[in-house]
C-alpha positions in Angstrom: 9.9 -45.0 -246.8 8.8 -40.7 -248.0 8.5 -40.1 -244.5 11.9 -41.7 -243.5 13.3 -40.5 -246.8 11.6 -36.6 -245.7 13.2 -37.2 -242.3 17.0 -38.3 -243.2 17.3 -35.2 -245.5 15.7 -33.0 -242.3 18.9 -34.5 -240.3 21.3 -34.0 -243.2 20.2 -30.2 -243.7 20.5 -29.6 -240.1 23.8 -31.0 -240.3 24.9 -28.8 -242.9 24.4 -25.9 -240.7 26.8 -27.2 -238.2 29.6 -27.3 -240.9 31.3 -30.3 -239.3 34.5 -29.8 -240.7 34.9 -26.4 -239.4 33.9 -28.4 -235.7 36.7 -30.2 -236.4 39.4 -27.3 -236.7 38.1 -25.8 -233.0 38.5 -29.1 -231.4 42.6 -28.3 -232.6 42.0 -24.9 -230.5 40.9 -26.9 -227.6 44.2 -29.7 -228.7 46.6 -27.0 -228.8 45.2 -24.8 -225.7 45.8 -28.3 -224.0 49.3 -28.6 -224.2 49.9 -25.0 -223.6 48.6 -25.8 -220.0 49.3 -29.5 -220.0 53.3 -28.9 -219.8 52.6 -27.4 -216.1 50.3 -29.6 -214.9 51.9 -33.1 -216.4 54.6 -32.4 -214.8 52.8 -31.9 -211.4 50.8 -34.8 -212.2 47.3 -33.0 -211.4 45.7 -33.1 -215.6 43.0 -34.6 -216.2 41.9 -36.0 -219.5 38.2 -35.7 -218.2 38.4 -32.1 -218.8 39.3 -32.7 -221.6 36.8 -34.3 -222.8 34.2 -31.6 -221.7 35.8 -28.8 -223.6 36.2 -30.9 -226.5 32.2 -31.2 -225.9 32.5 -27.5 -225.3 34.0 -26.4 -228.3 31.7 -28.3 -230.2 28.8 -27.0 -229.0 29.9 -23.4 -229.2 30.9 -23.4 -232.8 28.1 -26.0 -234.3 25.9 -22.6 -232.6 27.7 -20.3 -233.9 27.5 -21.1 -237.7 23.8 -22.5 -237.7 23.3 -19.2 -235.9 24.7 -17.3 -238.7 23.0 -19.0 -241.4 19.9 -18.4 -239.5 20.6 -14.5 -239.5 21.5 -14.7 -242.9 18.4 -16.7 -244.1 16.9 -13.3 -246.4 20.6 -12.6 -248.0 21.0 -16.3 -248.9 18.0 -16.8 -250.7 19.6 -14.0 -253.0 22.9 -15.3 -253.1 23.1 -18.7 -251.8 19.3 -20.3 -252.6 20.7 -24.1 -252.2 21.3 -23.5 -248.6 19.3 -25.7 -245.8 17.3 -22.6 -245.0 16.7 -20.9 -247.9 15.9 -24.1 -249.9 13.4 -25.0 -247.4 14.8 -28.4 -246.3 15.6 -27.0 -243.2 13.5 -24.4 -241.1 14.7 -20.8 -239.5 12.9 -21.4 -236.2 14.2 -25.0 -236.5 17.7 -23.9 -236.8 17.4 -21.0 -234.3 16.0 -23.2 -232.0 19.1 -25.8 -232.7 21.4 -23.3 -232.1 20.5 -22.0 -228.8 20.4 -25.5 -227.3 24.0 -26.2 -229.3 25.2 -22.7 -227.7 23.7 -23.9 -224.3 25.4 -27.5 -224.0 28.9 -25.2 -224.9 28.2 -22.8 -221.8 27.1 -26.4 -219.7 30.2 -28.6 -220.9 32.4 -25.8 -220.0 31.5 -25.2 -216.4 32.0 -28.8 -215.8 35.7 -28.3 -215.9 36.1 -24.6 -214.6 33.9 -21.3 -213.8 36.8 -19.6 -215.9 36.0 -22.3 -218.4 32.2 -21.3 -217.8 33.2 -17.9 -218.4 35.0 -17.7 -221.4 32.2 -20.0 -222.9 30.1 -17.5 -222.4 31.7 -15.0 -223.8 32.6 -16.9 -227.0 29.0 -17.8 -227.7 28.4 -14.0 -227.5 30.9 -12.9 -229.4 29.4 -15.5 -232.2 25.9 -13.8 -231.9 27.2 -10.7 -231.8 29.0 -11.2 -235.2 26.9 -13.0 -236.8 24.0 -10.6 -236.4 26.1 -7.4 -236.6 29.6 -7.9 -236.5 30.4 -9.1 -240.4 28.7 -6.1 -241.6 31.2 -4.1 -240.3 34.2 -5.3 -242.2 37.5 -4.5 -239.5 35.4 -5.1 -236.5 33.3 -7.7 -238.1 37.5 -9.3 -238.3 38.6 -8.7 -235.2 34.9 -9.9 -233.3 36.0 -13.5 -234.8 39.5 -13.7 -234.5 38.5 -12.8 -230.8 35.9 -15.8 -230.3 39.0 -18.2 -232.0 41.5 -16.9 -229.7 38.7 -17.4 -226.8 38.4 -21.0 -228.1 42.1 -21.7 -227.8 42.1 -19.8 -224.1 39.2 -22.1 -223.7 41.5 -25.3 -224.2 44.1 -23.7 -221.8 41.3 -23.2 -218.6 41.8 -26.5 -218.3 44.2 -25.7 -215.6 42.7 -22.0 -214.9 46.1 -20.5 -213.6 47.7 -20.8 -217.5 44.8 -18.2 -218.6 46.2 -15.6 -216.6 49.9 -15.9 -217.6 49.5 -17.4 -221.3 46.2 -15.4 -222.5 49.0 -13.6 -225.0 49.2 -16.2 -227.4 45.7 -15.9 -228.0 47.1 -13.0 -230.5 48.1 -15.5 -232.3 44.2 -17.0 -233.6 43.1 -13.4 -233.3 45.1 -11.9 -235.6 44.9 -15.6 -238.4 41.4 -15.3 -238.3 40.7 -11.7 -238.5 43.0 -12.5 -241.4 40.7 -15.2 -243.2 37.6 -13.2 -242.0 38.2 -10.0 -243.7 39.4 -12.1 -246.7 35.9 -14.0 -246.5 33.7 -11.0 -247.3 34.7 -10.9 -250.9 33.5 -15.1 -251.4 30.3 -13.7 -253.5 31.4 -10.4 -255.4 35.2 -10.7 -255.0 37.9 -8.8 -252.5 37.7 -5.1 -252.7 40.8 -2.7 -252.8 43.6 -4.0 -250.6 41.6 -6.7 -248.3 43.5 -9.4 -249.9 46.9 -8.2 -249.4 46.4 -7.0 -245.8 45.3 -10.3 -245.0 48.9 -12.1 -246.4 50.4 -9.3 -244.2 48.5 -10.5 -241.1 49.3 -13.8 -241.9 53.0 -13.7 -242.7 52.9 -11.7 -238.9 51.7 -14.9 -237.6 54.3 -17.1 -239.4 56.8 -14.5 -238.0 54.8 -14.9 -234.4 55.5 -19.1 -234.9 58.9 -18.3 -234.7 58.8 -15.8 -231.5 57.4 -18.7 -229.9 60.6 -19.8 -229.2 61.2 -16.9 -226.7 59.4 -18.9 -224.1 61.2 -21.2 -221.9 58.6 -23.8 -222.4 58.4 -23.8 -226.7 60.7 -25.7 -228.4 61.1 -24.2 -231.8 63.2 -27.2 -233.1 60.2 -29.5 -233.1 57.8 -27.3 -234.6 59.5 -26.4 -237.8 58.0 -29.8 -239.6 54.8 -28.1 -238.6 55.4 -24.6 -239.6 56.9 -25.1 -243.0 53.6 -27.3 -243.8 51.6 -24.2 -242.5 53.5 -22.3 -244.7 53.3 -24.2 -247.6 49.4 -25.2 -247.3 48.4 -21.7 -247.3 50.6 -19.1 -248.7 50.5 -20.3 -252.2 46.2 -19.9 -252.4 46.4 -16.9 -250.5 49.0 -15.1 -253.0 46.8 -16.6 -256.0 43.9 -14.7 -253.9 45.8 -11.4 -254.1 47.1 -11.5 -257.4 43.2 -12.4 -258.9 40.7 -11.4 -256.4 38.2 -13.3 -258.0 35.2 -15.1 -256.0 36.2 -18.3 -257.1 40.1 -17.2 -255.4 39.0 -15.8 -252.6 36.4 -19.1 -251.6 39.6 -21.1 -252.5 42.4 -19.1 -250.2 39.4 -18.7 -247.3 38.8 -22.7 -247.5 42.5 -23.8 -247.0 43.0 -20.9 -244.5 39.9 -22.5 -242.2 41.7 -25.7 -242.7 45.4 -24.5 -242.0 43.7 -23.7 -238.6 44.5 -27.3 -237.9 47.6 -26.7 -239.0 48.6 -23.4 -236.9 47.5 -25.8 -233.9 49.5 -28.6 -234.6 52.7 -26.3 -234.5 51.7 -24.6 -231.4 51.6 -27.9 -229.9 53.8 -29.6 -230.6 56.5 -26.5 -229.6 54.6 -26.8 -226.0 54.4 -30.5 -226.0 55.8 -33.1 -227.8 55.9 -34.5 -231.4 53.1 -37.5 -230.9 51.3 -34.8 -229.1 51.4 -32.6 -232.3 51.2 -35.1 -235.3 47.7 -36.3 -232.9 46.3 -32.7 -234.0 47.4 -33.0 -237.0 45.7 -35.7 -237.5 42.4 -33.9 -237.5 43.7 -32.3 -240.5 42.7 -35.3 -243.3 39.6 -35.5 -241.4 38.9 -31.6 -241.8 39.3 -32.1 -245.3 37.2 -35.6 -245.8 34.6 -33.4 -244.1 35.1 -30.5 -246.4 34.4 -32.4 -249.4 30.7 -33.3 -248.4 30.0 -30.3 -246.1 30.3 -26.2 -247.2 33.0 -24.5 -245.0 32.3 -21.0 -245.7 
């Protein structure tokens, strides 16, 4: 019974690192990149939900790497700041965890080429953009911001490959991730020791830029605005209120709280996106990883 006892809290630590919940929000990316290029190609009757599938499996694999990657490169800091961490706590092992991620990284890269080299490609390039920031880009706070919001808008470009020609027309609204989660990035860095100068009030301006962006949307001949307001007000109103608490008290306890529901609005942001390129069922499907994202977030750290 030790030894099964030893091994089920191995598994548990392990799975810590992956942040599940966070898993969930990218699989919305992949949702929402969907139905940017699904409006084309249902209505030549060539998608398929196999691909799907593979860059749901994609996704996955590139952000359950990326965030055991980090925590592997942060190992020394968090047994400063963070000691009950899998690593640092010893229930799970740095060469363990590196090890899981570059197989996790691997099967993203792998699941991707099944549907696309430019699927291939952009996996690629998101799981080296998540190296790349977690080893040096989030010590540099404005590139540290834009290196993520880059690999995001790469997930939700990743969704779109699934029919490759979509990339090259669409790869705009890929501004759209980039600049939300350079926003909840740079508001990130003040979770221990709380925001510094005006972090917190340049990130409500990047996101209120975004909310603005929602509505642009509607420029395209393909978005339907009308059907994404539902989806935009509850955007609005899950995360503007904890993010103007976060600017008015820049506490640690503020900031974790505004960076949690901004991870989580993700969902969200992807739900209104597509449902404007889609169709209602479409959307309220994404949405409904939203209640799981948040079962998840209760047992499993998001930040």
């Amino acid at each position: 019974m030790n030894a099964i006892s030893l091994n089920s809290d191995r598994l548990w630590a392990y799975l810590q690192l992956m942040r599940p919940a966070n898993i969930v929000t990218a699989w919305a990316d992949i949702l929402a990149g969907f139905a940017i290029s699904g409006f084309v190609a249902i209505q030549a009757g060539t998608l398929e939900l196999e691909a799907l599938g593979w860059l749901l499996l994609a996704t996955t694999g590139l952000y359950g790497g990326g965030v055991v990657c980090n925590d592997v490169f942060d190992a020394e800091l968090d047994a400063k700041e963070r000691p009950e961490r899998p690593i640092p706590s010893g229930r799970a092992s740095r060469q363990s965890a590196a090890t899981l991620a570059s197989v996790l990284l691997l099967v993203g890269i792998v699941a991707a080429a099944q549907v696309s080299l430019l699927s291939a490609i952009l996996a690629i390039c998101i799981a080296v953009g998540a190296v790349v920031y977690d080893s040096l880009g989030k010590h540099q706070p404005l590139v540290g911001a834009l290196n993520m919001g880059l690999c995001r808008g790469g997930n939700l470009l990743l969704g779109m490959s699934a029919v490759p020609a979509i990339v090259g027309e669409y790869w705009f609204l890929a501004l759209i991730p980039i600049f939300y989660i350079a926003a909840i990035t740079s508001l990130s860095q003040g979770e221990v020791h709380g925001a510094k100068g005006n972090t917190p009030t340049i990130a409500l301006l990047l996101i209120i830029t975004v909310i603005t962006a929602l509505f642009g949307l509607d420029l395209l001949p393909n978005y339907h605005i009308l059907k994404a307001l539902p989806a935009i007000a509850l955007f609005t109103g899950y995360l503007l209120p904890p993010v103007i608490q976060a600017v008015r008290q820049p506490t640690p306890e503020q900031i974790r709280n505004a960076v949690r529901s901004g991870i989580l609005s993700l969902v969200i942001l992807d739900a209104t996106i597509a449902t404007g390129f889609a169709n209602l069922p479409y959307g309220l499907f994404v949405l409904c990883l939203l209640p799981i994202s948040i079962a998840l977030a209760q047992i499993f750290a998001v930040t």
